[in-house]
Biopython code that builds the backbone (N, CA, C, O; Angstrom):
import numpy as np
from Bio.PDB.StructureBuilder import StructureBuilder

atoms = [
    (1, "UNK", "N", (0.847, -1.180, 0.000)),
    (1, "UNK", "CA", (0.000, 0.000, 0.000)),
    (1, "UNK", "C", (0.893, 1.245, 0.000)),
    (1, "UNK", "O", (1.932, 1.371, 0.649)),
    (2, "UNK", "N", (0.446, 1.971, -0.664)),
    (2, "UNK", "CA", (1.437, 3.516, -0.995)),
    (2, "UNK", "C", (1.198, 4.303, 0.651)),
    (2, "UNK", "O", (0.309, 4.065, 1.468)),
    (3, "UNK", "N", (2.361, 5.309, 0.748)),
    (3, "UNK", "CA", (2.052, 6.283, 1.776)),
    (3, "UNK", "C", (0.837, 7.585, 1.671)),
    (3, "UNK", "O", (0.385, 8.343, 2.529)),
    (4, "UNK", "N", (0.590, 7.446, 0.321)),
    (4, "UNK", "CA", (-0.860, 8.519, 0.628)),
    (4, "UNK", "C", (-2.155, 7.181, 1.073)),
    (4, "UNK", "O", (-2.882, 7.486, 2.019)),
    (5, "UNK", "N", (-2.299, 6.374, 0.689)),
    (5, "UNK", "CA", (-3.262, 5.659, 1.369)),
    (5, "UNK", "C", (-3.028, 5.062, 2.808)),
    (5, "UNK", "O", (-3.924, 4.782, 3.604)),
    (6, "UNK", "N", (-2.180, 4.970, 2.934)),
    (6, "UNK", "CA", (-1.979, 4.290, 4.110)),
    (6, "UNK", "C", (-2.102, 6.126, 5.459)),
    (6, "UNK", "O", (-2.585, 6.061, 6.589)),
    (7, "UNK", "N", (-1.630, 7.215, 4.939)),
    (7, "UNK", "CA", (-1.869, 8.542, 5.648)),
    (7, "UNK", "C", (-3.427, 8.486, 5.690)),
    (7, "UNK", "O", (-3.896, 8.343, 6.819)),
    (8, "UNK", "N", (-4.319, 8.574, 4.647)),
    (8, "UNK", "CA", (-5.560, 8.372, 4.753)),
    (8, "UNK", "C", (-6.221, 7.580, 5.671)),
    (8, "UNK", "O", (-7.219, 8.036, 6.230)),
    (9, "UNK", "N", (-5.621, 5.888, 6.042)),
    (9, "UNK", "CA", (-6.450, 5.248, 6.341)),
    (9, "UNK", "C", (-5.950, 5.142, 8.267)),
    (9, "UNK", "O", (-6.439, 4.521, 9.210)),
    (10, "UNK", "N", (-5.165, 5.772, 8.183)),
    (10, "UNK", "CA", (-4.685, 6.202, 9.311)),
    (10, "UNK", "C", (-5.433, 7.504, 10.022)),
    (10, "UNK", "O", (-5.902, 7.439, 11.158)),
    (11, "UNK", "N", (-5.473, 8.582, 9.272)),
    (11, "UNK", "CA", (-6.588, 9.299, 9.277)),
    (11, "UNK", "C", (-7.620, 9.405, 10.165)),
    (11, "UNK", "O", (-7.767, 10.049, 11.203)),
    (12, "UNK", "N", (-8.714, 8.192, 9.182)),
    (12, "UNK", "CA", (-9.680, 7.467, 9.390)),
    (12, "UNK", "C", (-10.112, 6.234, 10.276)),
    (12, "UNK", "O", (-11.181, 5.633, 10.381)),
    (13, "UNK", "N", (-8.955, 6.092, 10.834)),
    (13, "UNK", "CA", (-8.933, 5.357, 12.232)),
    (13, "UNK", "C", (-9.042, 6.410, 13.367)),
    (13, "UNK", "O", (-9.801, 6.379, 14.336)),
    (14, "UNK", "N", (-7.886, 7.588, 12.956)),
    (14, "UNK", "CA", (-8.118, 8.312, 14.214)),
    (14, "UNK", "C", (-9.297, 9.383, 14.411)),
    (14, "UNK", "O", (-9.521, 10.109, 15.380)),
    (15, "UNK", "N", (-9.962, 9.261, 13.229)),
    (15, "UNK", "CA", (-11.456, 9.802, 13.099)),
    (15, "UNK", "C", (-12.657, 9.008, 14.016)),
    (15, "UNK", "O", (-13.775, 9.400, 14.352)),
    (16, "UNK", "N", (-12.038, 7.893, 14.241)),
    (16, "UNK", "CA", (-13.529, 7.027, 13.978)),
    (16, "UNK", "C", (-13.032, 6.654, 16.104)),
    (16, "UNK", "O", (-13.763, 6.641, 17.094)),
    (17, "UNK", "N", (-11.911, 6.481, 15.990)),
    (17, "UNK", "CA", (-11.451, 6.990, 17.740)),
    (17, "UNK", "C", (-11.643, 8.377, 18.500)),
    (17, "UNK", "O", (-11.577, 8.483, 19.724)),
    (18, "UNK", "N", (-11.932, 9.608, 17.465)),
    (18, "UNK", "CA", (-12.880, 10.666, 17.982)),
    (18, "UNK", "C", (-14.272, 10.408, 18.386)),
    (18, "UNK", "O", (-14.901, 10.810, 19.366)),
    (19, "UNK", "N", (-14.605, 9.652, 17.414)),
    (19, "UNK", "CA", (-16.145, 9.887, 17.588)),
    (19, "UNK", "C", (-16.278, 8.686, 18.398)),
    (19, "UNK", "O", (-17.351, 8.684, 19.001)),
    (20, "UNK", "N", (-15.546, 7.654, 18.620)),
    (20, "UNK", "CA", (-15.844, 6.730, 20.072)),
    (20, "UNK", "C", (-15.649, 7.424, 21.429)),
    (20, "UNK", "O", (-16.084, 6.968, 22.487)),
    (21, "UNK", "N", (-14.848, 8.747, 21.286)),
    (21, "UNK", "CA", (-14.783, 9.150, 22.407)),
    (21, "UNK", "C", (-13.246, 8.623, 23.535)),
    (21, "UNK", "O", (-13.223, 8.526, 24.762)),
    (22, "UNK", "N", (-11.921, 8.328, 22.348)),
    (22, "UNK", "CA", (-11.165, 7.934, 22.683)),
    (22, "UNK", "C", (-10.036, 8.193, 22.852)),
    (22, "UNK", "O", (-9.017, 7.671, 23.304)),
    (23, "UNK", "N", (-10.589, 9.728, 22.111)),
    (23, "UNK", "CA", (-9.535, 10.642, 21.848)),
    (23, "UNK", "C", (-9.639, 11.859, 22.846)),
    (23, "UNK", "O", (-10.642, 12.296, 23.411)),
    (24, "UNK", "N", (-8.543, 12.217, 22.897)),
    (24, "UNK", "CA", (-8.464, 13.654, 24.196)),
    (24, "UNK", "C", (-7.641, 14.701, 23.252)),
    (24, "UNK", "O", (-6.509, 14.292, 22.990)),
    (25, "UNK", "N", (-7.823, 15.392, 22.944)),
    (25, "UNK", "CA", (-7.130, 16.666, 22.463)),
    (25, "UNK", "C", (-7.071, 17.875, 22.965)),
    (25, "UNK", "O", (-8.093, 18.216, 23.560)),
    (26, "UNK", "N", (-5.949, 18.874, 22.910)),
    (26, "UNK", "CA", (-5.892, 20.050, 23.518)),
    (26, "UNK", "C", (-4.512, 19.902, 24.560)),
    (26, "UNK", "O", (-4.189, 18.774, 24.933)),
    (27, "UNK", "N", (-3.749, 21.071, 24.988)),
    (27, "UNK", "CA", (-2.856, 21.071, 25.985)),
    (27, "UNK", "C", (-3.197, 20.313, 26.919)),
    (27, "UNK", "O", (-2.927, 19.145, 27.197)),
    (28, "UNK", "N", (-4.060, 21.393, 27.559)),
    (28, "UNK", "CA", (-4.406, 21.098, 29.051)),
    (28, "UNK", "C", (-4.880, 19.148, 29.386)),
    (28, "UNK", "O", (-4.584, 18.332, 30.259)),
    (29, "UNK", "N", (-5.566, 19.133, 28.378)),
    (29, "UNK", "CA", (-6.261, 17.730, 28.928)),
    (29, "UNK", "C", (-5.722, 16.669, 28.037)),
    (29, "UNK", "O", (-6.368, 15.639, 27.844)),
    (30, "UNK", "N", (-4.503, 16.890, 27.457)),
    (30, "UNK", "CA", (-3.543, 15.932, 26.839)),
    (30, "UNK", "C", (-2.256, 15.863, 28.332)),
    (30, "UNK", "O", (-1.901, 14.848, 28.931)),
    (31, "UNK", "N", (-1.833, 17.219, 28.565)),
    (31, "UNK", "CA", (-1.494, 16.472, 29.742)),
    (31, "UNK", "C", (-1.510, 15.765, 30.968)),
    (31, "UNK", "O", (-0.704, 15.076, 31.593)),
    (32, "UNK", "N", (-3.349, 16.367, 31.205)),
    (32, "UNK", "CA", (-3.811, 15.464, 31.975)),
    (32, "UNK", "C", (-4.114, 14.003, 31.676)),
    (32, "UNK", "O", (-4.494, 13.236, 32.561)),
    (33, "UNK", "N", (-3.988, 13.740, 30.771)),
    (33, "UNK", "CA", (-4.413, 12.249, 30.000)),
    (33, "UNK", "C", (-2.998, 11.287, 30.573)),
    (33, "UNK", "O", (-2.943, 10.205, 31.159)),
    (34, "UNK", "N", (-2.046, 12.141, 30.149)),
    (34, "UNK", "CA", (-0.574, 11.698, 30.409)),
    (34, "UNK", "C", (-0.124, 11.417, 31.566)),
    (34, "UNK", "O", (0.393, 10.320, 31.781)),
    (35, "UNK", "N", (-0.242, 12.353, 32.508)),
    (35, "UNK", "CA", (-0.057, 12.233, 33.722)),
    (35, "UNK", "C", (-0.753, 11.199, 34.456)),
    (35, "UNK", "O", (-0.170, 10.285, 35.040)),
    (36, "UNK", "N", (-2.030, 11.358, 34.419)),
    (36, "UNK", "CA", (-3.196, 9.782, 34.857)),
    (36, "UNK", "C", (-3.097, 9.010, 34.367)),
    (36, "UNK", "O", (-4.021, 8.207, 34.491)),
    (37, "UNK", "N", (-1.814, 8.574, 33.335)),
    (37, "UNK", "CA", (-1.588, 7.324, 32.565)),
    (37, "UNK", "C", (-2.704, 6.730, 32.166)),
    (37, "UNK", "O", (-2.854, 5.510, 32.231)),
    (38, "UNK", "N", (-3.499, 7.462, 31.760)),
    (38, "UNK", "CA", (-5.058, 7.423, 30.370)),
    (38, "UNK", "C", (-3.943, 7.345, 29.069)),
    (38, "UNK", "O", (-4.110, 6.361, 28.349)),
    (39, "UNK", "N", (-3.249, 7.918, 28.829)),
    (39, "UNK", "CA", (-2.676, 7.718, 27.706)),
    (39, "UNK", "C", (-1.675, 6.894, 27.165)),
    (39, "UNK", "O", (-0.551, 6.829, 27.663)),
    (40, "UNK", "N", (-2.100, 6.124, 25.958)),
    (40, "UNK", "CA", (-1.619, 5.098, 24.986)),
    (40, "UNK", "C", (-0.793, 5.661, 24.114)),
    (40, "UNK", "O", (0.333, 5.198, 24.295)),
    (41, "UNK", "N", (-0.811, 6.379, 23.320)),
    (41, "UNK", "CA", (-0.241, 7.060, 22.192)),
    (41, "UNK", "C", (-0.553, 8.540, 22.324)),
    (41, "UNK", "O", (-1.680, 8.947, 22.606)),
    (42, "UNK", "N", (0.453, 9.298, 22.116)),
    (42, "UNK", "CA", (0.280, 10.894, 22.135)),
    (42, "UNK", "C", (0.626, 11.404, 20.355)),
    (42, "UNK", "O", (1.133, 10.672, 19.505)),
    (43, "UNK", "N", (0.268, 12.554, 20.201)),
    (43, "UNK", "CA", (0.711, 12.747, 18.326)),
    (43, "UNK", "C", (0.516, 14.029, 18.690)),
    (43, "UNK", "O", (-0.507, 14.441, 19.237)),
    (44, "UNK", "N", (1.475, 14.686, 18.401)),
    (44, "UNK", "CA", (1.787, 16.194, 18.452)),
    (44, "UNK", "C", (2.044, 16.644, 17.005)),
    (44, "UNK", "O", (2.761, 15.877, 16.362)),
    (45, "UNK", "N", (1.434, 18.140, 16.138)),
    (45, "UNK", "CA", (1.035, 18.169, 15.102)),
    (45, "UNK", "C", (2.525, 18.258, 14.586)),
    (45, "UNK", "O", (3.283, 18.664, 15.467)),
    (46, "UNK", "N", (3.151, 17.975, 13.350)),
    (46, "UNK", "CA", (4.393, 18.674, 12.784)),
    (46, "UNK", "C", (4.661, 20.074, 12.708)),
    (46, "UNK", "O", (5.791, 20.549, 12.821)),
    (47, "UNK", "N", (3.647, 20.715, 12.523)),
    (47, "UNK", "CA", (3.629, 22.079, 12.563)),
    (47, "UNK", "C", (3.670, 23.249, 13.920)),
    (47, "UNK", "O", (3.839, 24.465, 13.836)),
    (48, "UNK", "N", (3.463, 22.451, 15.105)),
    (48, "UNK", "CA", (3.093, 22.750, 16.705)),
    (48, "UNK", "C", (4.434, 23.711, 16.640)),
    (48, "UNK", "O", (5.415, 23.751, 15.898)),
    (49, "UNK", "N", (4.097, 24.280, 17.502)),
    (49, "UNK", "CA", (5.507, 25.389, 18.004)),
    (49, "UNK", "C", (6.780, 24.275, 18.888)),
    (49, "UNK", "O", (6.648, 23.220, 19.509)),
    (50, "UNK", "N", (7.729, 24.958, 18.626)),
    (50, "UNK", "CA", (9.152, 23.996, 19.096)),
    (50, "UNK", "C", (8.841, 23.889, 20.715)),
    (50, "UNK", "O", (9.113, 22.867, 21.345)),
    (51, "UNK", "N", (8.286, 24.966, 21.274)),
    (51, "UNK", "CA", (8.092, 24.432, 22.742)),
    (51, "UNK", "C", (6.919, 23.871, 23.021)),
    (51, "UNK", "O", (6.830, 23.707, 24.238)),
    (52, "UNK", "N", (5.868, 23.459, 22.379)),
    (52, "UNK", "CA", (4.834, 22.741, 22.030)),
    (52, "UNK", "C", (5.737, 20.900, 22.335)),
    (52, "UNK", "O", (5.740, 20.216, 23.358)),
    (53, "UNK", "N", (6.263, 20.682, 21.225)),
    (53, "UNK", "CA", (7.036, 20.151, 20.535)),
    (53, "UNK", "C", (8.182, 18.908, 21.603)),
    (53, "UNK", "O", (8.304, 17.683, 21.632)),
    (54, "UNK", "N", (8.852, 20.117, 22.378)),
    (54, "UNK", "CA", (9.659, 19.567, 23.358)),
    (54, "UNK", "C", (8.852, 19.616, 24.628)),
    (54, "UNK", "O", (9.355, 18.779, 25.376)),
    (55, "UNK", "N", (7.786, 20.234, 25.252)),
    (55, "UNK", "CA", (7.156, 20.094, 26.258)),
    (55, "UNK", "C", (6.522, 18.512, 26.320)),
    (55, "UNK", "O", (6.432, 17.896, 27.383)),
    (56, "UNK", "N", (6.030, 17.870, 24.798)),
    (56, "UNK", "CA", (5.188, 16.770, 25.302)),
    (56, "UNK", "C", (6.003, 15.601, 24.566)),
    (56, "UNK", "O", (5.565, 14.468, 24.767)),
    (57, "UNK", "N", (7.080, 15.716, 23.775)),
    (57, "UNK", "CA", (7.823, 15.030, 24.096)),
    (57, "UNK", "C", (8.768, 14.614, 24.965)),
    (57, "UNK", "O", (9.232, 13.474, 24.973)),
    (58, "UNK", "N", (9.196, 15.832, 25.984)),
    (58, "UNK", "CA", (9.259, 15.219, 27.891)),
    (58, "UNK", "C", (8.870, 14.665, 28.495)),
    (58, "UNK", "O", (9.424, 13.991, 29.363)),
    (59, "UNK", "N", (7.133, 14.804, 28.104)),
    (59, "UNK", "CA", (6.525, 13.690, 28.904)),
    (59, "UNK", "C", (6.059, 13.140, 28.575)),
    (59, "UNK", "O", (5.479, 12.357, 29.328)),
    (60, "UNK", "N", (5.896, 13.049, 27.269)),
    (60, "UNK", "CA", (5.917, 11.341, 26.793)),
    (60, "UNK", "C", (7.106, 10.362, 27.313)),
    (60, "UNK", "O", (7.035, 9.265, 27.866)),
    (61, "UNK", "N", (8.160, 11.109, 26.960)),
    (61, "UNK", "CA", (9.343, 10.229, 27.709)),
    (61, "UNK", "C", (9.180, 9.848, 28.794)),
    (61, "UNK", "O", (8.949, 8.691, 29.146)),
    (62, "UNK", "N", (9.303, 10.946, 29.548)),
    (62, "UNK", "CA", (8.834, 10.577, 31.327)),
    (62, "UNK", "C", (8.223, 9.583, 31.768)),
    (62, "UNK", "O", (8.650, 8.757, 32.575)),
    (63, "UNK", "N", (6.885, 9.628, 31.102)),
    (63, "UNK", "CA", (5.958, 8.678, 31.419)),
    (63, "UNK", "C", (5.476, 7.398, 30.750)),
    (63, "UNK", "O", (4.425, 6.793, 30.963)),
    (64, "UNK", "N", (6.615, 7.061, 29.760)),
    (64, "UNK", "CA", (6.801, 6.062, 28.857)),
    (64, "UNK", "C", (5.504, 5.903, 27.972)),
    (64, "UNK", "O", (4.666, 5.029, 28.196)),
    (65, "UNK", "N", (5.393, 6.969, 26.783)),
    (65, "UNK", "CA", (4.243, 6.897, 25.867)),
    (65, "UNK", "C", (4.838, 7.310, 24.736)),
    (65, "UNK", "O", (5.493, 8.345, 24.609)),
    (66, "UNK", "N", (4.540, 6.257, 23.664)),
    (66, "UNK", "CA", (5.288, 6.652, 22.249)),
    (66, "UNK", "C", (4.258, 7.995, 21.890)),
    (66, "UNK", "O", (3.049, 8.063, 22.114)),
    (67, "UNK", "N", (5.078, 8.956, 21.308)),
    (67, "UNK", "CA", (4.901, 9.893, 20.541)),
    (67, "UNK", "C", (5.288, 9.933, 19.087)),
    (67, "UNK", "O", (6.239, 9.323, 18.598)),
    (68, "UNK", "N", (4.354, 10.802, 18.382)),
    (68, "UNK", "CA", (4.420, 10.537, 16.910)),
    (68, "UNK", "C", (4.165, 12.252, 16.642)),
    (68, "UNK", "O", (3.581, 13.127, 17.281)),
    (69, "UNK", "N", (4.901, 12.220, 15.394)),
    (69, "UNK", "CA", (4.594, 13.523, 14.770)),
    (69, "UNK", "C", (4.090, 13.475, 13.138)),
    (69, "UNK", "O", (4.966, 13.701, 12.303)),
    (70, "UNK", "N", (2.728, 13.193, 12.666)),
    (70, "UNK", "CA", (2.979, 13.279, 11.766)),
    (70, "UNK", "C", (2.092, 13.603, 10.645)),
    (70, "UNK", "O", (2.197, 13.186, 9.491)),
    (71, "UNK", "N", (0.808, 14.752, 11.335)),
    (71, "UNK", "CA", (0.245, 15.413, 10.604)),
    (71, "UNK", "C", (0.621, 16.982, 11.102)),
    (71, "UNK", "O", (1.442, 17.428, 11.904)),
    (72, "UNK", "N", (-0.401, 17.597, 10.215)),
    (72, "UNK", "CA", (0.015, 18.877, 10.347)),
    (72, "UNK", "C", (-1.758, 19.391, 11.649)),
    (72, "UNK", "O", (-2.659, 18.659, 12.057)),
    (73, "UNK", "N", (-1.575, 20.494, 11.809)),
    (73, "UNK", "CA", (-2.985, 20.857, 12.406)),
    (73, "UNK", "C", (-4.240, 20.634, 11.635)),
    (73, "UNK", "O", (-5.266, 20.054, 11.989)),
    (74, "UNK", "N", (-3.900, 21.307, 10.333)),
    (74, "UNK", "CA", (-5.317, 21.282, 9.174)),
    (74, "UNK", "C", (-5.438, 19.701, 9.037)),
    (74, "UNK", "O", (-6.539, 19.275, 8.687)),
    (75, "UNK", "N", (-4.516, 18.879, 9.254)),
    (75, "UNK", "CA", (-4.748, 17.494, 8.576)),
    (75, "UNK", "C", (-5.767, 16.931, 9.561)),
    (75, "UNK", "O", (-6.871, 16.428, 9.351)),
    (76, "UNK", "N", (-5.015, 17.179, 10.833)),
    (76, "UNK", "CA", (-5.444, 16.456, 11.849)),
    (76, "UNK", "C", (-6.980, 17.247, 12.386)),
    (76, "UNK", "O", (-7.465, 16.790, 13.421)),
    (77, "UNK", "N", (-7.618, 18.243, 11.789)),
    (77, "UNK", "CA", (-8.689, 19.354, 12.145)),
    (77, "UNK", "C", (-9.518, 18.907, 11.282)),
    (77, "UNK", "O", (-10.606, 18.520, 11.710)),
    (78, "UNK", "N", (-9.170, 18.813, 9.456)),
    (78, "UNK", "CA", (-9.748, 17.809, 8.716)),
    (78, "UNK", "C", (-10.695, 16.442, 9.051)),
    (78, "UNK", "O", (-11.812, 16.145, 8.627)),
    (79, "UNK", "N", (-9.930, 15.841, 9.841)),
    (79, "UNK", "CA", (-9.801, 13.917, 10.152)),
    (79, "UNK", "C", (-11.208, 14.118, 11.025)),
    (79, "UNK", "O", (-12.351, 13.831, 10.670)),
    (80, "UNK", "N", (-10.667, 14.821, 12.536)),
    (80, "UNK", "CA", (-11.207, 14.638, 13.741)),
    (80, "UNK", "C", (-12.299, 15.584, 14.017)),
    (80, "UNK", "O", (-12.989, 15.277, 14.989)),
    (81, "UNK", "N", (-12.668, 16.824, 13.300)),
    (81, "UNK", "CA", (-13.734, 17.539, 13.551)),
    (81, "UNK", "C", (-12.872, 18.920, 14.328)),
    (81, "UNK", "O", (-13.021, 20.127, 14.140)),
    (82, "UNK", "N", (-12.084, 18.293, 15.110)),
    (82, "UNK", "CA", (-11.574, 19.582, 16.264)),
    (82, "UNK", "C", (-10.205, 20.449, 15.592)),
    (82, "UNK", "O", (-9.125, 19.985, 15.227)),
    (83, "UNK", "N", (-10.630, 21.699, 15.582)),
    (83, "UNK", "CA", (-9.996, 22.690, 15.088)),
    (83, "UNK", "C", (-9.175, 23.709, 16.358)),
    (83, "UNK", "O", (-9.554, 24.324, 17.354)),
    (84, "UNK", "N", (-7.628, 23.425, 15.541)),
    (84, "UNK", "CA", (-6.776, 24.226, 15.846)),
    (84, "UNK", "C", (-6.018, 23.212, 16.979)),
    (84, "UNK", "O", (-5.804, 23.772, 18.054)),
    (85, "UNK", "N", (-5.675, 22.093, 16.903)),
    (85, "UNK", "CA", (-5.404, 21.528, 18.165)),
    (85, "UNK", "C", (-4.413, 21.043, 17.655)),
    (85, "UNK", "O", (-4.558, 20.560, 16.532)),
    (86, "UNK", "N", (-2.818, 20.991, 18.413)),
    (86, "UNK", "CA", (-1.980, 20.856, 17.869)),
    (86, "UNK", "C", (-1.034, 19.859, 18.202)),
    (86, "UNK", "O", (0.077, 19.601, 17.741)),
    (87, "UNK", "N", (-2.120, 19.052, 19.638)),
    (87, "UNK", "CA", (-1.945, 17.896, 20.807)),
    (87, "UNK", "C", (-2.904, 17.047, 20.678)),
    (87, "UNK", "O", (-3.985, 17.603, 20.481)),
    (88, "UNK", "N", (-2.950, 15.713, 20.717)),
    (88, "UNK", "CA", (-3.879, 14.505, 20.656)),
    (88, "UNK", "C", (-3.613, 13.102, 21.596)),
    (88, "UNK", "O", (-2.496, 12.589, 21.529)),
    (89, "UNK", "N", (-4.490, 12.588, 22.333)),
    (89, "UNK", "CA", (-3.815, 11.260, 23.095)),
    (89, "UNK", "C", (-5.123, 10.271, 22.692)),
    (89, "UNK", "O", (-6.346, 10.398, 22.642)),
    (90, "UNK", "N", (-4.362, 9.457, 22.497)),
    (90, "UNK", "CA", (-5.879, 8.067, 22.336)),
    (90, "UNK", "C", (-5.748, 7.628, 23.711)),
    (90, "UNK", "O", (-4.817, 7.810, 24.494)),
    (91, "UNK", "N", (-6.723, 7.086, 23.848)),
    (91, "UNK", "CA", (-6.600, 7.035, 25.477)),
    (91, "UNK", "C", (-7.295, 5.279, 25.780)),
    (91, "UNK", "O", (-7.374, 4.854, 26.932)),
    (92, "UNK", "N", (-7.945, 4.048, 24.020)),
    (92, "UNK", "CA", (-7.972, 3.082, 23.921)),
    (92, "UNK", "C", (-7.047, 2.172, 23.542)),
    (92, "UNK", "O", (-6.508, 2.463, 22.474)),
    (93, "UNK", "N", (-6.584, 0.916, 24.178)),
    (93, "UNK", "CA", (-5.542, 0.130, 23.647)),
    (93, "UNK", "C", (-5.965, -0.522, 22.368)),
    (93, "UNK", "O", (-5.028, -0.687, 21.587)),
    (94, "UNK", "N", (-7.283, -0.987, 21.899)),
    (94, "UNK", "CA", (-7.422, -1.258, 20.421)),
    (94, "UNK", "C", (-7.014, -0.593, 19.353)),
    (94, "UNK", "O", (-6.307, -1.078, 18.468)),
    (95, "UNK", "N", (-7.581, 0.923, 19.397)),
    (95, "UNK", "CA", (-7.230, 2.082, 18.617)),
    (95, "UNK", "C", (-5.598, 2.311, 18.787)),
    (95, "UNK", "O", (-4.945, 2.300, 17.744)),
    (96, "UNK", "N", (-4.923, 2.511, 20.001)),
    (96, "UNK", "CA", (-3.465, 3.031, 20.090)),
    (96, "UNK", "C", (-2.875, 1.470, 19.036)),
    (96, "UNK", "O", (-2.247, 1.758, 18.017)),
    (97, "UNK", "N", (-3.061, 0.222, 19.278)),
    (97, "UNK", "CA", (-2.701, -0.704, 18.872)),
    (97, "UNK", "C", (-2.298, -0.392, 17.453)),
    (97, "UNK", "O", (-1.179, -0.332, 16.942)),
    (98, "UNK", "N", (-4.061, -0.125, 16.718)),
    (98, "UNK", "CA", (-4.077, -0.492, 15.599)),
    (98, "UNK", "C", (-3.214, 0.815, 14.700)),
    (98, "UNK", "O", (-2.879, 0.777, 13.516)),
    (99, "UNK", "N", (-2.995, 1.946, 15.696)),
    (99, "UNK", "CA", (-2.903, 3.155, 14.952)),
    (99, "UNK", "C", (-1.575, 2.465, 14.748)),
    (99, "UNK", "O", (-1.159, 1.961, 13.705)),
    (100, "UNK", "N", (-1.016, 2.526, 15.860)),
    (100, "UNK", "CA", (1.157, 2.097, 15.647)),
    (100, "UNK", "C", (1.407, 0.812, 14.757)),
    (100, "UNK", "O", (2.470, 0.321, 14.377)),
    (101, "UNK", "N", (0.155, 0.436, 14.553)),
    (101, "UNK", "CA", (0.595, -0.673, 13.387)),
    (101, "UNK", "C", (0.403, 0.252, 12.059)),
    (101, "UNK", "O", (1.214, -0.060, 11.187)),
    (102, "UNK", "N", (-0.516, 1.368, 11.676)),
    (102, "UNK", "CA", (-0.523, 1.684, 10.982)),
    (102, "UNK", "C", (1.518, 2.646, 10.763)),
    (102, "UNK", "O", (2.472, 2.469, 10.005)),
    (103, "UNK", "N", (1.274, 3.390, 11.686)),
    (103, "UNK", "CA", (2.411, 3.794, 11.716)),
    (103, "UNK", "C", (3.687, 3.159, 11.490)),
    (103, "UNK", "O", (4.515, 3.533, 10.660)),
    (104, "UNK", "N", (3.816, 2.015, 12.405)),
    (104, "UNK", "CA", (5.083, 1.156, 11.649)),
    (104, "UNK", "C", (5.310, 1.069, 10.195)),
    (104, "UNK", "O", (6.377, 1.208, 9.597)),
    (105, "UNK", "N", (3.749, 0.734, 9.563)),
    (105, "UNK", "CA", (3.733, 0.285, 8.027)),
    (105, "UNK", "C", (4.022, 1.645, 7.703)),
    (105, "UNK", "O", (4.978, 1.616, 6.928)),
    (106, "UNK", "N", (3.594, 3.064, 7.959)),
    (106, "UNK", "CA", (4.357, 4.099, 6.906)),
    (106, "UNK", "C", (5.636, 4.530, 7.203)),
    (106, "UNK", "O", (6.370, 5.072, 6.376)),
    (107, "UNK", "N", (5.989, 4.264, 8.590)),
    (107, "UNK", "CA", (7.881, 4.658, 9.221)),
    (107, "UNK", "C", (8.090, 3.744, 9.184)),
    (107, "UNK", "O", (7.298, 3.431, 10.073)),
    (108, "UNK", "N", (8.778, 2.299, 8.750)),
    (108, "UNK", "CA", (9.272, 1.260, 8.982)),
    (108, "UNK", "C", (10.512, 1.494, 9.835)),
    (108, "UNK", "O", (11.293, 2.249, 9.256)),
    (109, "UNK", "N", (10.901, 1.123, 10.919)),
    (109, "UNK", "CA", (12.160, 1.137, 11.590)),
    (109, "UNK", "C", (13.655, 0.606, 10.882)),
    (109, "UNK", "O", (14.698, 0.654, 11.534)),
]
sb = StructureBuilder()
sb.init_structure("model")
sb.init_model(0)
sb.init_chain("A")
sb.init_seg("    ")
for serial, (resi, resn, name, xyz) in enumerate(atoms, 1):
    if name == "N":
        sb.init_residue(resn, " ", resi, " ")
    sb.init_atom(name, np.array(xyz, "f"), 0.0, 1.0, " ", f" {name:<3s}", serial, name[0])
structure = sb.get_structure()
């Protein structure tokens, strides 16, 4: 599968984990997600400001949660309905699962 379909269908997973209600977006309640170890996967936008950027990749580290960078805001405002958010945590192990499998298949290690 090419990397524009596989960005799409990735997308559309993390669309369909909004509307289950699995998703947490925004500063404030992405780091609260983090901190209460609610959070599975964090995705901070590519475009986020550099202290955006290094703030929640600290604590992703910290608190042992893979982080990903790899839409932009409009992409990710597009997907999920929520505009201007430049922080995201899934907060289900099916969805975090299936997303990092998606992810492996477009970053292969």
């Amino acid at each position: 599968m090419n990397k524009e379909a596989l960005k799409k269908r990735l997308l559309s997973m993390l669309a369909l984990a909004r509307k289950a209600g699995k998703v947490t977006a925004g500063e404030e309640s992405c780091e609260k997600a983090i901190r209460g170890g609610a959070a599975l996967l964090v995705h901070v936008a590519c475009d986020a400001s550099a202290n955006t950027q290094k703030k929640f990749g600290n604590k992703a580290k910290f608190y042992d949660v893979p982080i990903y960078s790899l839409f932009t805001k409009e992409e990710i405002s597009r997907a999920t309905g929520l505009h201007n958010r430049a922080t995201f945590v899934v907060t289900d192990q099916s969805f975090a699962t299936k997303i990092k499998e998606f992810i492996e298949e477009l970053q292969p290690l």
